[in-house]
N, CA, C and O atoms as a Tinker XYZ file with bonds, in Angstrom:
   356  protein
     1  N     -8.868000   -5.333000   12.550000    73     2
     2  CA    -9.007000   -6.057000   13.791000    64     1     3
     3  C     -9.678000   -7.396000   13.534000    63     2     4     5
     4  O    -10.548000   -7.756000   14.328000    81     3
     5  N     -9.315000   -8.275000   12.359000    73     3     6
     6  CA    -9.411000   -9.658000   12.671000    64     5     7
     7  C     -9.771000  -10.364000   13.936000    63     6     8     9
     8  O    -10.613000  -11.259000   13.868000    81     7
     9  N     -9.214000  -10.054000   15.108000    73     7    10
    10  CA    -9.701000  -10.935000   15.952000    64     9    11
    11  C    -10.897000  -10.514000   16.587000    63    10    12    13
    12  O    -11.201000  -11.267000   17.513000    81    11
    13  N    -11.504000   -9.783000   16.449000    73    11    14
    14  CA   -12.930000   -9.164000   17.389000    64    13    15
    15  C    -14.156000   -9.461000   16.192000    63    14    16    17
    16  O    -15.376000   -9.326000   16.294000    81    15
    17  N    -13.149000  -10.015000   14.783000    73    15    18
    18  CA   -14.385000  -10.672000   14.144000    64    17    19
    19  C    -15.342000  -11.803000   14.597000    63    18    20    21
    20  O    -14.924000  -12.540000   15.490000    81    19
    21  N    -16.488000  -12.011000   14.125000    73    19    22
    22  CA   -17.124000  -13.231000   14.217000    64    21    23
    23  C    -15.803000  -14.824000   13.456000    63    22    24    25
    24  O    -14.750000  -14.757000   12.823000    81    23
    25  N    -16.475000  -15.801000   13.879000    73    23    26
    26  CA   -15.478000  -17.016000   13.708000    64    25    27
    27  C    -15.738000  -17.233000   12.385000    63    26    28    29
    28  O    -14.797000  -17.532000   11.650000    81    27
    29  N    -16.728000  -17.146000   11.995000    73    27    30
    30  CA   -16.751000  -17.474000   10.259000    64    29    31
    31  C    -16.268000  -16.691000    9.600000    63    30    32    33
    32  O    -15.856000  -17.034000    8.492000    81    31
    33  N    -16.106000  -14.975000   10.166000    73    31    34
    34  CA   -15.255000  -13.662000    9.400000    64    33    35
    35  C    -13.866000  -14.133000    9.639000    63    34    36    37
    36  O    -13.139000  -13.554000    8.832000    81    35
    37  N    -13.200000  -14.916000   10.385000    73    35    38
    38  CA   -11.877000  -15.081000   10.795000    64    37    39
    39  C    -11.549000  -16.151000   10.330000    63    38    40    41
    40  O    -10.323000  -16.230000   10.254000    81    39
    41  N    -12.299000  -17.415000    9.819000    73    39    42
    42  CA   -12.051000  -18.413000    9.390000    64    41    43
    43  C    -11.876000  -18.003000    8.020000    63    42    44    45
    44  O    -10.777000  -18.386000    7.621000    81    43
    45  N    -12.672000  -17.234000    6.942000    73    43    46
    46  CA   -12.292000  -17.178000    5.984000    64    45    47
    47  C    -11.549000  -16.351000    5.618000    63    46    48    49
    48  O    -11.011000  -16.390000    4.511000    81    47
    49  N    -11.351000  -15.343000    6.561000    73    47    50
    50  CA   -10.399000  -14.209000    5.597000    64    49    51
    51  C     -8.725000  -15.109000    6.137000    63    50    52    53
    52  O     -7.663000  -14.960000    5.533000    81    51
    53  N     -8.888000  -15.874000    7.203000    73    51    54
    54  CA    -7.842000  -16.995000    7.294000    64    53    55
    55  C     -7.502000  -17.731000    6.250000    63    54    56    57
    56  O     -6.318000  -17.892000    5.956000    81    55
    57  N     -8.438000  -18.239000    5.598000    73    55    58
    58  CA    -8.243000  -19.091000    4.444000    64    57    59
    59  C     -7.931000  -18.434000    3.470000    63    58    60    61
    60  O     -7.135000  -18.916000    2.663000    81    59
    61  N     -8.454000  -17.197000    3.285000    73    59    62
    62  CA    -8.160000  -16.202000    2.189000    64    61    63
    63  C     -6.388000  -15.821000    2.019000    63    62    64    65
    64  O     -5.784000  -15.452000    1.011000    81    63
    65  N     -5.915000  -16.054000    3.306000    73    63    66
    66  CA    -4.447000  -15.706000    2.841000    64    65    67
    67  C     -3.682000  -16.822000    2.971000    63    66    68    69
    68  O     -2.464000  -16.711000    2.834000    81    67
    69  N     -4.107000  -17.738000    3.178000    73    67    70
    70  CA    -3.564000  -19.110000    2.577000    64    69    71
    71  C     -3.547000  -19.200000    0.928000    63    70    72    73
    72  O     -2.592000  -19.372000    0.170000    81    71
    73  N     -4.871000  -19.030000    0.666000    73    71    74
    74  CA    -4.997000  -19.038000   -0.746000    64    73    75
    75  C     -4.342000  -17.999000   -1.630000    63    74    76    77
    76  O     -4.072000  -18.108000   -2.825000    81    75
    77  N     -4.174000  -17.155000   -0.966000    73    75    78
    78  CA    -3.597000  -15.823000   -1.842000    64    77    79
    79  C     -2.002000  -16.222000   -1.638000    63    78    80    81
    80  O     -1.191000  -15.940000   -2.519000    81    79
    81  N     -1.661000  -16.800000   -0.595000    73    79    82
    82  CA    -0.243000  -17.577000   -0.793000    64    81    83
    83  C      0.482000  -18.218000   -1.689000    63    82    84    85
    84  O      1.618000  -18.007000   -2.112000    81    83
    85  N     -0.458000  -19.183000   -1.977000    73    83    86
    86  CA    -0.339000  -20.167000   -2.499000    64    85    87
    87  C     -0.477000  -20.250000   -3.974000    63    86    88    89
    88  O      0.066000  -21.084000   -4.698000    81    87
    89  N     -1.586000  -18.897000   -4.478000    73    87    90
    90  CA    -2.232000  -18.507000   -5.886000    64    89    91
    91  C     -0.716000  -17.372000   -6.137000    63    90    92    93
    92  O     -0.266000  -17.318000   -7.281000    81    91
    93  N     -0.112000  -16.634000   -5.154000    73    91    94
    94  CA     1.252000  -16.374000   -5.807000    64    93    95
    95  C      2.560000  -16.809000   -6.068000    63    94    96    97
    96  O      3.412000  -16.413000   -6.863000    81    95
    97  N      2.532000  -18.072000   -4.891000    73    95    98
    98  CA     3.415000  -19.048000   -5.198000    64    97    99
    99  C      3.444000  -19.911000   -6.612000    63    98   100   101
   100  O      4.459000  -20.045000   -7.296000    81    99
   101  N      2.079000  -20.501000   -6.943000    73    99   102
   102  CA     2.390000  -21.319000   -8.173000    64   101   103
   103  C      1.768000  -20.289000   -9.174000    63   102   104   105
   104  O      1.916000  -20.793000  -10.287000    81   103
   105  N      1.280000  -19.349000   -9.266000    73   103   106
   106  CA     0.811000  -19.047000  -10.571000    64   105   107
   107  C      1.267000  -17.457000  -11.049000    63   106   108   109
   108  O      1.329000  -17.123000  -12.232000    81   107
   109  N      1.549000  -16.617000   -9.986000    73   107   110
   110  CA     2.813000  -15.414000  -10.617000    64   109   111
   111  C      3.300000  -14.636000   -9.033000    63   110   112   113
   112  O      2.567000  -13.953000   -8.317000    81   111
   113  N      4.477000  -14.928000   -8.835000    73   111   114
   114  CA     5.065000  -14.171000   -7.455000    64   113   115
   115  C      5.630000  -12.973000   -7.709000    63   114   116   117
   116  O      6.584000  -12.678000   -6.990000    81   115
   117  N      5.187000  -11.949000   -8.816000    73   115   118
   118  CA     4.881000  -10.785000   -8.792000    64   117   119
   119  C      4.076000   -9.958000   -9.815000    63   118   120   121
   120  O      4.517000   -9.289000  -10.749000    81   119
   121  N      3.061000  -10.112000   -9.511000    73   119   122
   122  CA     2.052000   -9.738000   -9.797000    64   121   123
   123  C      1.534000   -8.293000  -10.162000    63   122   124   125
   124  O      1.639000   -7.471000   -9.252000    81   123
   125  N      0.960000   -7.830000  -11.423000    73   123   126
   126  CA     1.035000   -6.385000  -11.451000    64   125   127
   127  C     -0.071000   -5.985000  -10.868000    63   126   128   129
   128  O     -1.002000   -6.742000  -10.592000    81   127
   129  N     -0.046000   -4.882000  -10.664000    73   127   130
   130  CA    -0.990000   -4.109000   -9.207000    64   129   131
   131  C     -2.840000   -4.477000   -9.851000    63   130   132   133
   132  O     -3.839000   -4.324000   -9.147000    81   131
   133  N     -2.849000   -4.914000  -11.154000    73   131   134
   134  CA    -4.532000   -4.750000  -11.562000    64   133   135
   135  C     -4.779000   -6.691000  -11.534000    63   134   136   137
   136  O     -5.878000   -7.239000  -11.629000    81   135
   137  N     -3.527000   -7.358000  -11.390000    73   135   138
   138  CA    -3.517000   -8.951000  -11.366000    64   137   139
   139  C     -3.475000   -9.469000   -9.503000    63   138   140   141
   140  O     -3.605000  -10.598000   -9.029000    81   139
   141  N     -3.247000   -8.152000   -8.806000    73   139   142
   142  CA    -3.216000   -8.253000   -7.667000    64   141   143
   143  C     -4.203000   -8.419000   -6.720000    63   142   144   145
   144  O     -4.291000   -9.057000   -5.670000    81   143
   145  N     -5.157000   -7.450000   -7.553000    73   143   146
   146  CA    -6.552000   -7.296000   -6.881000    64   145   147
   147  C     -7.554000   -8.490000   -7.225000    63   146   148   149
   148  O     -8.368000   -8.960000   -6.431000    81   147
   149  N     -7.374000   -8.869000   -8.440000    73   147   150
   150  CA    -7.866000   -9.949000   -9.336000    64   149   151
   151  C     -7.436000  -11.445000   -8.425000    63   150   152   153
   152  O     -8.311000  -12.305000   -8.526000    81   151
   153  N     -6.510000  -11.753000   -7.771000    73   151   154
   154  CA    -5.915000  -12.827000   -7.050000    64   153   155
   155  C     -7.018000  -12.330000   -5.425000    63   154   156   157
   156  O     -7.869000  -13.144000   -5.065000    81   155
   157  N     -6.896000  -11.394000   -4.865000    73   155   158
   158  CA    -7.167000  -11.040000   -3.890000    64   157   159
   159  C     -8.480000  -11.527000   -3.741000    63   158   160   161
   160  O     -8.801000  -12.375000   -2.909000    81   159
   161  N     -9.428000  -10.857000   -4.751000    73   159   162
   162  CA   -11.001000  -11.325000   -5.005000    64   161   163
   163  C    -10.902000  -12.596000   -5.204000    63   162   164   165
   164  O    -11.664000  -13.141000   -4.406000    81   163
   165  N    -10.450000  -13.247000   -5.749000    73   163   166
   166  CA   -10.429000  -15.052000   -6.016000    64   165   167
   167  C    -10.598000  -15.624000   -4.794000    63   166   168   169
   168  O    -11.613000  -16.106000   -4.291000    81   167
   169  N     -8.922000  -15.464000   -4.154000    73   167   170
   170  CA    -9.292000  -16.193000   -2.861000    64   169   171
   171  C     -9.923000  -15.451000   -1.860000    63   170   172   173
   172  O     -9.611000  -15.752000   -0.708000    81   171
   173  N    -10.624000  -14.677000   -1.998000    73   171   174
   174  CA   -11.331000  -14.277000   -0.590000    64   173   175
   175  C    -13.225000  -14.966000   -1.576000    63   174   176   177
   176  O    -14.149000  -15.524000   -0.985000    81   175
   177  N    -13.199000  -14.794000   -2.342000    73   175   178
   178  CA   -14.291000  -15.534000   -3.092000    64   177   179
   179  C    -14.241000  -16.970000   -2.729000    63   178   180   181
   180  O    -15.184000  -17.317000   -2.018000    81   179
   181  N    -13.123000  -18.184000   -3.126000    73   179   182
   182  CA   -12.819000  -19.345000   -2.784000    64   181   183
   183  C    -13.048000  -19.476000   -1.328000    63   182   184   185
   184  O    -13.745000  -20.360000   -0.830000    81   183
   185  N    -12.457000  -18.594000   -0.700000    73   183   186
   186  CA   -12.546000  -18.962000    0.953000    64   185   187
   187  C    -13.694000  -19.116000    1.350000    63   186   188   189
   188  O    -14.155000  -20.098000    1.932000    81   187
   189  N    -14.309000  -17.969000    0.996000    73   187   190
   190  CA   -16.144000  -17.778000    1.661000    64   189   191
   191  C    -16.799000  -18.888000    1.347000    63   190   192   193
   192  O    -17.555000  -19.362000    2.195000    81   191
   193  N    -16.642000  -19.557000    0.019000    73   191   194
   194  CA   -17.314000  -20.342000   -0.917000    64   193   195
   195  C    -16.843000  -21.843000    0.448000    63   194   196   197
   196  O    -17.583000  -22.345000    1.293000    81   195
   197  N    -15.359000  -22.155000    0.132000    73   195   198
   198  CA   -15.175000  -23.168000    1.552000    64   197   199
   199  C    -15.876000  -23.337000    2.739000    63   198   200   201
   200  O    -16.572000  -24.296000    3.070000    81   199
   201  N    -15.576000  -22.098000    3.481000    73   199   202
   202  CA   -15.892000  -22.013000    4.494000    64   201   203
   203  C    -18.022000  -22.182000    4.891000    63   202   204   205
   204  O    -18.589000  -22.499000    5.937000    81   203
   205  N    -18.652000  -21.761000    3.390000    73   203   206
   206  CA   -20.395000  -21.857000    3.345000    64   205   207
   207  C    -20.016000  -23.821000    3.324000    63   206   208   209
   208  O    -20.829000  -24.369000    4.069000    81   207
   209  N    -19.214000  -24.663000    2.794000    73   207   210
   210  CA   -19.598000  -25.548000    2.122000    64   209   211
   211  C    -19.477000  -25.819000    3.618000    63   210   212   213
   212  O    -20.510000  -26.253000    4.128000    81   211
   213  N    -18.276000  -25.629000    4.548000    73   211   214
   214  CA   -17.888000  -26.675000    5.308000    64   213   215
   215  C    -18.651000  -26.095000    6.643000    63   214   216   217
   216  O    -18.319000  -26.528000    7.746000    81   215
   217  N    -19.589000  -25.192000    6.526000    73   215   218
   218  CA   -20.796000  -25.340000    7.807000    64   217   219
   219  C    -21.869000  -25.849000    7.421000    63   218   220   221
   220  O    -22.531000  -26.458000    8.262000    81   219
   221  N    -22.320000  -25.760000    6.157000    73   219   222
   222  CA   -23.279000  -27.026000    5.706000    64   221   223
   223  C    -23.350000  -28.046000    5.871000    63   222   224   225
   224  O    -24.411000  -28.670000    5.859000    81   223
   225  N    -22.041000  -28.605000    6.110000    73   223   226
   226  CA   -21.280000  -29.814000    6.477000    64   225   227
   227  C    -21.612000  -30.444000    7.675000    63   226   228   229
   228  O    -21.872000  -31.625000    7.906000    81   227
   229  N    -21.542000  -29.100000    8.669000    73   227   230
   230  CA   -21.648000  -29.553000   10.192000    64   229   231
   231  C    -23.182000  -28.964000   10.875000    63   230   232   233
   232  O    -23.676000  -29.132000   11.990000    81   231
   233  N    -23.635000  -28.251000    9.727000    73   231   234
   234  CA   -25.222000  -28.162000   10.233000    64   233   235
   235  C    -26.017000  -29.492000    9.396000    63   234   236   237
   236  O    -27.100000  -29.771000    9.910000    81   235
   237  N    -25.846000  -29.871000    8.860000    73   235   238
   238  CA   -26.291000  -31.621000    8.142000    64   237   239
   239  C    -26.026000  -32.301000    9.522000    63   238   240   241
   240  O    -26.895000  -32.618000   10.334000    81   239
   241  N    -24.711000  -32.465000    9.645000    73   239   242
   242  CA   -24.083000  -33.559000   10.532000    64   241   243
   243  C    -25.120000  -32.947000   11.722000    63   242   244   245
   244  O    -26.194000  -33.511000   11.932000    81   243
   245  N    -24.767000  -31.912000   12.379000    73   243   246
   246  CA   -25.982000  -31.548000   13.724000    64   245   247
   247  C    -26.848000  -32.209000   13.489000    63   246   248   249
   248  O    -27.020000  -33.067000   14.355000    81   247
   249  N    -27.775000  -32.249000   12.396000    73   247   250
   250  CA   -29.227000  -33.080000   11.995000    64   249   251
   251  C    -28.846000  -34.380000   11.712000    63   250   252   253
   252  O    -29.889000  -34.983000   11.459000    81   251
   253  N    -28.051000  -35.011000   11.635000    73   251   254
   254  CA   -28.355000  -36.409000   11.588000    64   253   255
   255  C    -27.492000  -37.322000   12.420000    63   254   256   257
   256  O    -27.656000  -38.541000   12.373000    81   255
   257  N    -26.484000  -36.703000   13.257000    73   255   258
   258  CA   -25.479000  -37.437000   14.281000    64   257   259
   259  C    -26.301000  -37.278000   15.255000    63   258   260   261
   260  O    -26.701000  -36.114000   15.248000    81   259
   261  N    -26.825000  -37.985000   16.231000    73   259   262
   262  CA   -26.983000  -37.607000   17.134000    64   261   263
   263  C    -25.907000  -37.437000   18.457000    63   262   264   265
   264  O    -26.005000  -36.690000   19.431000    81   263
   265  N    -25.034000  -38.246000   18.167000    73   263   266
   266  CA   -23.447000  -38.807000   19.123000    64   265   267
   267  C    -22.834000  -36.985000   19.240000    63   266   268   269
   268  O    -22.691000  -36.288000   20.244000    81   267
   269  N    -22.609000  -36.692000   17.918000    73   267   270
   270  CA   -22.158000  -35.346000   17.083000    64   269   271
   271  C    -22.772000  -34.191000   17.807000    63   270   272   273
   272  O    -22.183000  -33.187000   18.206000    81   271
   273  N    -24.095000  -34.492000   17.923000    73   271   274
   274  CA   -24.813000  -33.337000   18.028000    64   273   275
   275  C    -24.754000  -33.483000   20.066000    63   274   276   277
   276  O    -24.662000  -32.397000   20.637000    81   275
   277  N    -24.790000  -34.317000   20.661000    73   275   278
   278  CA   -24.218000  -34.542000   21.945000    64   277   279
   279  C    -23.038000  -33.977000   22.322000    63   278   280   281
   280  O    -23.013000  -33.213000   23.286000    81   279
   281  N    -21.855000  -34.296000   21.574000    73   279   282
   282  CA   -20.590000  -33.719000   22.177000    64   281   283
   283  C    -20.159000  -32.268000   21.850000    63   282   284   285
   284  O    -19.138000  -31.799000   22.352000    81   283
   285  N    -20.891000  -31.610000   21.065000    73   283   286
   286  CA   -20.797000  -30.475000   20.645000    64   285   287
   287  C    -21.677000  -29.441000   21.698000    63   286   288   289
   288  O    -21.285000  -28.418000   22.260000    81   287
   289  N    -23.001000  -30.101000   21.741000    73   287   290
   290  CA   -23.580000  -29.464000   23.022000    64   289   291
   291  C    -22.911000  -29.246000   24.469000    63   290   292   293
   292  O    -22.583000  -28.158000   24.942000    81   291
   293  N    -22.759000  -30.698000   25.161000    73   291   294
   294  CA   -21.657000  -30.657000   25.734000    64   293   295
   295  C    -20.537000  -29.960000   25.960000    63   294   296   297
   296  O    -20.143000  -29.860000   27.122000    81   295
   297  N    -19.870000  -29.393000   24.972000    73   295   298
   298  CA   -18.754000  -28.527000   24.474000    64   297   299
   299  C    -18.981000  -27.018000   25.014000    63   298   300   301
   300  O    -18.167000  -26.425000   25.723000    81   299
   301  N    -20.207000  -26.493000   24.571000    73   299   302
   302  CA   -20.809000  -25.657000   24.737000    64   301   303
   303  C    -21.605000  -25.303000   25.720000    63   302   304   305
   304  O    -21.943000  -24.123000   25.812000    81   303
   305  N    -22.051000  -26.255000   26.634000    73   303   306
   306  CA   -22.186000  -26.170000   28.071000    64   305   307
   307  C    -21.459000  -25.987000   29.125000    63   306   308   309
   308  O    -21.761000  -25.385000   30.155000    81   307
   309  N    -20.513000  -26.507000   28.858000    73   307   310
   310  CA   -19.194000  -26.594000   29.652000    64   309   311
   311  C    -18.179000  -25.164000   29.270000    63   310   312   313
   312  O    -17.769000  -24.435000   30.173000    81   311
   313  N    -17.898000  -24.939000   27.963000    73   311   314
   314  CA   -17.331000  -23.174000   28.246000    64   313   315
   315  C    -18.140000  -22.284000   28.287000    63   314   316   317
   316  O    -17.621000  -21.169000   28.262000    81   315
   317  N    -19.869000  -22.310000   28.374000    73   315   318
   318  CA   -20.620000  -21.271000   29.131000    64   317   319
   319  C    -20.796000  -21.381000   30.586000    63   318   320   321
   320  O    -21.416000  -20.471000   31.136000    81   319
   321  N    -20.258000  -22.546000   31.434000    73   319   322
   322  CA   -20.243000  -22.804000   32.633000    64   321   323
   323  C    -19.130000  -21.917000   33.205000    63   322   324   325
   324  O    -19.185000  -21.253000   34.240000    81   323
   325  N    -18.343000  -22.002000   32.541000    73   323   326
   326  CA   -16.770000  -21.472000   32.485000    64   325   327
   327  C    -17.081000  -20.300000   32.537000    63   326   328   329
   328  O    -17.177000  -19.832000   33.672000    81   327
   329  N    -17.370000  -19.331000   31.295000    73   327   330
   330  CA   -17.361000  -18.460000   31.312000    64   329   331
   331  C    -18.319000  -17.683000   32.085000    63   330   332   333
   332  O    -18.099000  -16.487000   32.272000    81   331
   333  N    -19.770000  -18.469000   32.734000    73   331   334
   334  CA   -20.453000  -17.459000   33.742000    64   333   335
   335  C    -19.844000  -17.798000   34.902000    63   334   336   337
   336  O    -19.624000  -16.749000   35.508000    81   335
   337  N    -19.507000  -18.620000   35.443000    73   335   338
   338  CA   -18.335000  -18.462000   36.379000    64   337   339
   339  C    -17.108000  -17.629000   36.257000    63   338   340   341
   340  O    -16.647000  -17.437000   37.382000    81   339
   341  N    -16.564000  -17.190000   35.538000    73   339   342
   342  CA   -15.485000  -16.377000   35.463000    64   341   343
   343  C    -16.145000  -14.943000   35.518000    63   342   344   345
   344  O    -15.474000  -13.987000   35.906000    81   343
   345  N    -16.966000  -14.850000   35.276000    73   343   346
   346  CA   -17.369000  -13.369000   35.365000    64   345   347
   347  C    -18.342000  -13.388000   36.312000    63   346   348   349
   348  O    -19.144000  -12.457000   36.391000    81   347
   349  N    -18.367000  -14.019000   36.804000    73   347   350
   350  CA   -19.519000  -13.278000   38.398000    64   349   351
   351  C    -18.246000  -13.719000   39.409000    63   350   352   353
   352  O    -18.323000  -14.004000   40.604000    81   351
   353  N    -17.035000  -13.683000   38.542000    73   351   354
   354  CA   -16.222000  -13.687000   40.100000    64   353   355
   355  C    -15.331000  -12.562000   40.143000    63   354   356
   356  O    -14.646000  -12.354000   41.145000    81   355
């Protein structure tokens, strides 16, 4: 059940089968069952590894945009407005 994950569990195991795509496309598109698991761990390793770099990314940026750190709040005010309105109705 992917989707009832958290967004960072869904973002990377997302990326994870991009990468596992792509790692059987150029480097063996059939793979024996012990080279399978070995690809599998890579990109779900690579993904996680992405996905740590690129919230570091945007918890930096939070600390030093302030413009950034405005429209994101914003963002987040506005679909909790949403959403406590939708449910007390």
């Amino acid at each position: 059940m992917l989707t009832i994950q958290p967004l960072l569990i869904c973002t990377t195991m997302q990326d994870a089968f991009d990468n596992l795509r792509a790692a059987l496309l150029f480097e063996n598109v059939f793979p024996d069952p012990n080279l399978t698991v070995l690809f599998l761990r890579k990109t779900l390793v690579a993904a996680a590894r992405s996905c740590l770099l690129n919230m570091v990314n945007i918890y930096n940026r939070l600390l030093l945009d302030d413009k950034y750190m405005d429209k994101l709040s914003w963002l987040i005010s506005v679909l909790t407005l949403k959403d406590m309105l939708l449910t007390m109705s």
